[in-house]
One Martini backbone bead per residue (centre of mass of N, CA, C, O) as a GRO file, in nm:
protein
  169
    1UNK     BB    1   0.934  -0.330  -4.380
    2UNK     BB    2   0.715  -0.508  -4.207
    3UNK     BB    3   0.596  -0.868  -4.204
    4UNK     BB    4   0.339  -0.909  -4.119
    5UNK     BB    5   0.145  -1.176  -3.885
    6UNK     BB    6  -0.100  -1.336  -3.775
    7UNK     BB    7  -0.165  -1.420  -3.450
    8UNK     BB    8  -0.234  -1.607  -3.168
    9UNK     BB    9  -0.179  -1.572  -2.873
   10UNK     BB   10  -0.098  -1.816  -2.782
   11UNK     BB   11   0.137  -1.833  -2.966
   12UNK     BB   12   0.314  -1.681  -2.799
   13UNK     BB   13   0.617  -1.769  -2.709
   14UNK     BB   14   0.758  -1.546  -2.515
   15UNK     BB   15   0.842  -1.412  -2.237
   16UNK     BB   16   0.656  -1.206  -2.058
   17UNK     BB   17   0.875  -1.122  -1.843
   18UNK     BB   18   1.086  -1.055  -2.094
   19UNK     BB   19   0.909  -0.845  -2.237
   20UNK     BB   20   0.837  -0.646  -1.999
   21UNK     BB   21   1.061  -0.639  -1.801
   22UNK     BB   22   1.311  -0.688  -1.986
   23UNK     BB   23   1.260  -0.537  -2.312
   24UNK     BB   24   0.992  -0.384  -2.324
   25UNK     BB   25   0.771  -0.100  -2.447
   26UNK     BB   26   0.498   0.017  -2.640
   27UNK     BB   27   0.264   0.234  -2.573
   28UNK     BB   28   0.001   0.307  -2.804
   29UNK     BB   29  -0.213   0.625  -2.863
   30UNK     BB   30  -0.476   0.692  -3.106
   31UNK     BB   31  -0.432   0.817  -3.395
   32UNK     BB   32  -0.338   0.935  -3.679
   33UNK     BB   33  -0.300   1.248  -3.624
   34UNK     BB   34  -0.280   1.122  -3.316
   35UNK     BB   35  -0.022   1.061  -3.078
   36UNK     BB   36   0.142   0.814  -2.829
   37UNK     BB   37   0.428   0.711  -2.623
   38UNK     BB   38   0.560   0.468  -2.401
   39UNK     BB   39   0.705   0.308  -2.182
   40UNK     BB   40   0.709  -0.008  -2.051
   41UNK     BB   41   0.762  -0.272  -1.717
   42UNK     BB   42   0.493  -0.311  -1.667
   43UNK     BB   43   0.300  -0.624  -1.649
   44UNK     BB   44   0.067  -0.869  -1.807
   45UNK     BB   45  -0.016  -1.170  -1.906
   46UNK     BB   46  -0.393  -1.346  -1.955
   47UNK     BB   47  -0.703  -1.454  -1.794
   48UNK     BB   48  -1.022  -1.293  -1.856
   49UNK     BB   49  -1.292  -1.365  -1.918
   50UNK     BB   50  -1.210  -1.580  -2.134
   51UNK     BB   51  -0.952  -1.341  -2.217
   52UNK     BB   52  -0.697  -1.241  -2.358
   53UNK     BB   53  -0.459  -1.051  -2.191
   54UNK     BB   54  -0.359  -0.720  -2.044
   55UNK     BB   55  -0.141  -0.531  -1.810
   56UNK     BB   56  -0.141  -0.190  -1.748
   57UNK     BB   57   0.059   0.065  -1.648
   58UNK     BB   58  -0.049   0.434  -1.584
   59UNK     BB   59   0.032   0.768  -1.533
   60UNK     BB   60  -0.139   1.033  -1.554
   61UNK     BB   61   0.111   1.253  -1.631
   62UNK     BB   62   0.108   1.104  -1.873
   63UNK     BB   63   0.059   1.164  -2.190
   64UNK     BB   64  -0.085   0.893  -2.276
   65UNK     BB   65  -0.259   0.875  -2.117
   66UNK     BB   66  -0.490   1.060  -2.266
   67UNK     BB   67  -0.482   0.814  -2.518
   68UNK     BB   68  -0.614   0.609  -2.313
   69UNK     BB   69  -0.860   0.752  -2.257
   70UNK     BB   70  -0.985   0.850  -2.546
   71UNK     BB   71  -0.944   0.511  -2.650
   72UNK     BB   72  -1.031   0.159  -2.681
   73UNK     BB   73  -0.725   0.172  -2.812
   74UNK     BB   74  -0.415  -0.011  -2.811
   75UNK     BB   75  -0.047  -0.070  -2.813
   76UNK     BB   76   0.185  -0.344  -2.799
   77UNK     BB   77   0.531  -0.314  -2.814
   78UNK     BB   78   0.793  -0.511  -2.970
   79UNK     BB   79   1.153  -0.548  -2.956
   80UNK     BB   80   1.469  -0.535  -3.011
   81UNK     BB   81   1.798  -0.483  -2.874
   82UNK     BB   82   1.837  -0.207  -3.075
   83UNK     BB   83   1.598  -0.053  -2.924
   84UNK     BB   84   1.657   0.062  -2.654
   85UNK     BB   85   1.741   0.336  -2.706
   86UNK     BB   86   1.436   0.427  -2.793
   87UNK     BB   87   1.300   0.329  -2.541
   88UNK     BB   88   1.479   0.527  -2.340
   89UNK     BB   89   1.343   0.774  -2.468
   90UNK     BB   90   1.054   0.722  -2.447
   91UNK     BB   91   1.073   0.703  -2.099
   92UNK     BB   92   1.208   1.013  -2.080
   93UNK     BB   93   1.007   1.131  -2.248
   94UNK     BB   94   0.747   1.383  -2.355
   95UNK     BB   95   0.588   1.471  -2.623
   96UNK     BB   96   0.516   1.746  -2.544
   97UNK     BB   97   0.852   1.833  -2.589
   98UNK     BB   98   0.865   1.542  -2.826
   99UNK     BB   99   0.941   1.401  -3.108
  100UNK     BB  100   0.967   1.090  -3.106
  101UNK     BB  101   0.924   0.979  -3.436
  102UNK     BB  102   1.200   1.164  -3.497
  103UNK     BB  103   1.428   1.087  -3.262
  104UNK     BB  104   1.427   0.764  -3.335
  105UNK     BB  105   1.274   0.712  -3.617
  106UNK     BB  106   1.029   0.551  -3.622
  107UNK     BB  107   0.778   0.352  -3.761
  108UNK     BB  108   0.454   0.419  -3.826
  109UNK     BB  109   0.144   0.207  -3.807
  110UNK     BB  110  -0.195   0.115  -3.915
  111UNK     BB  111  -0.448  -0.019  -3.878
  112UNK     BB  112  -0.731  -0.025  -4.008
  113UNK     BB  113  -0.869   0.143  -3.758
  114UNK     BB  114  -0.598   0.341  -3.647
  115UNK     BB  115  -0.411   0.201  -3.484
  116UNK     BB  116  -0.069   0.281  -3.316
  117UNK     BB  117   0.239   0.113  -3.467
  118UNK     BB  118   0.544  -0.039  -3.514
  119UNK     BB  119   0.755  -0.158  -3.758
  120UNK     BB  120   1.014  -0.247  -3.597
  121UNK     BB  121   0.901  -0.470  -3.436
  122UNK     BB  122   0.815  -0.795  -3.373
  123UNK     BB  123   0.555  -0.732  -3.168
  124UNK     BB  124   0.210  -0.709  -3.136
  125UNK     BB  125  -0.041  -0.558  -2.965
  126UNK     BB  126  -0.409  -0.531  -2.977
  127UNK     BB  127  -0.602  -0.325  -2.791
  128UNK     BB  128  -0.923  -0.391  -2.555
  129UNK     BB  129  -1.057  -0.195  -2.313
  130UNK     BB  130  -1.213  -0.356  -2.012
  131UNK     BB  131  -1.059  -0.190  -1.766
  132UNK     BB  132  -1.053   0.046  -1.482
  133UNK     BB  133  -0.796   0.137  -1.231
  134UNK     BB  134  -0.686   0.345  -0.976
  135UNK     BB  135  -0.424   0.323  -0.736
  136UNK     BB  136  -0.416   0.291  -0.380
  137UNK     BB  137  -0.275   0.260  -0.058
  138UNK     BB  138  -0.544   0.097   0.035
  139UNK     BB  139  -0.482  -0.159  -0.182
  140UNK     BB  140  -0.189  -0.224  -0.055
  141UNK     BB  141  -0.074  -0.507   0.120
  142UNK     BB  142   0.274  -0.412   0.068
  143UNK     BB  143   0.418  -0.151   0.241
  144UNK     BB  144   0.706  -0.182   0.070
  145UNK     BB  145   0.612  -0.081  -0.227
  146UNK     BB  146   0.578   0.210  -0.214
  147UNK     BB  147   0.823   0.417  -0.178
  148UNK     BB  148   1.000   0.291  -0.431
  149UNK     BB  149   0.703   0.391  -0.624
  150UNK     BB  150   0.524   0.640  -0.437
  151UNK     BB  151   0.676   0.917  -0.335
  152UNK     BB  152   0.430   1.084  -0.517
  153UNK     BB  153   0.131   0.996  -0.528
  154UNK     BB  154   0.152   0.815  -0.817
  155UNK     BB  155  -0.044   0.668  -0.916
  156UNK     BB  156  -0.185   0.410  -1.127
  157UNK     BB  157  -0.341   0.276  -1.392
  158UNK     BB  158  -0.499   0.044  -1.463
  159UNK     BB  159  -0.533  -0.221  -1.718
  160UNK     BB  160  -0.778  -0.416  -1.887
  161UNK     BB  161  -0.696  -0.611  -2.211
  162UNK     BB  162  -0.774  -0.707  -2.483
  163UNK     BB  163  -0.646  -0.921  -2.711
  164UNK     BB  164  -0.749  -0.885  -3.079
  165UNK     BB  165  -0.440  -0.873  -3.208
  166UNK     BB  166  -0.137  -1.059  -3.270
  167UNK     BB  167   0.161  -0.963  -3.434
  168UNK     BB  168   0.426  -1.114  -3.629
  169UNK     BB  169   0.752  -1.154  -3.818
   0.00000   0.00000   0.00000
């Protein structure tokens, strides 16, 4: 089991853009007894109302999406490369249909709070939801990217999440 410790958001050394697009993460919500994760590369860290933020976006027939609307609080979790397969299957696989937890092997864990993440992780990133909305054609300003990535009108909902604890091994 990893022993993290706390640090602040400033702190994270690691570049967002290699975190999030290029190693991938696992966004987890729910609780205790309940819970869903999957894969995200798109996102981004920065400040807005004076507060450390990340940029998370959820299609709603994700699994997760419902576990993300349901709790104030989500984490994203960032792994090294020995984890790819884990994260590969998480993108790929639906909760609802396979135990992601089983199949992966990665050991759950949660704050105090009992939000949840894993344990294997390198990074964690303890976040809460600030803002919600759903992204939709009328408001790309560069229609040269909707087709491939919303060939079937399944837009994303975006969350503007303050980081409340950020955890590193």
């Amino acid at each position: 089991m990893a022993d993290f410790r706390e640090i602040t958001p400033q702190e994270i050394a690691e570049n967002p853009f290699k975190l999030i697009g290029g190693d991938w993460a696992l966004v987890t919500a729910g609780d205790r007894e309940r819970f869903n994760t999957m894969t995200i590369s798109w996102g981004g860290m920065g400040i807005m109302w004076n507060k450390p933020v990340v940029f998370s976006f959820i299609r709603p027939q994700r699994y997760t999406f419902e576990f993300t609307e349901q709790n104030d609080h989500f984490t994203m979790s960032f792994f090294d490369e020995e984890y790819r397969k884990a994260l590969a299957f998480c993108g790929s696989k639906s909760g609802r249909d396979v135990d992601k937890v089983k199949e992966t092997g990665l050991t759950p864990a949660f704050t105090e709070d009992g939000v949840p993440y894993f344990e294997e992780a390198k990074l964690v990133l303890v976040c809460k939801k600030l803002y919600a909305q759903d992204l939709n054609a009328q408001s790309i300003t560069d229609q040269a990217v909707v087709s491939p990535n919303y060939n079937g009108n399944d837009y994303h909902k975006m969350y503007v999440s303050e980081i409340v604890k950020a955890l590193t091994v």
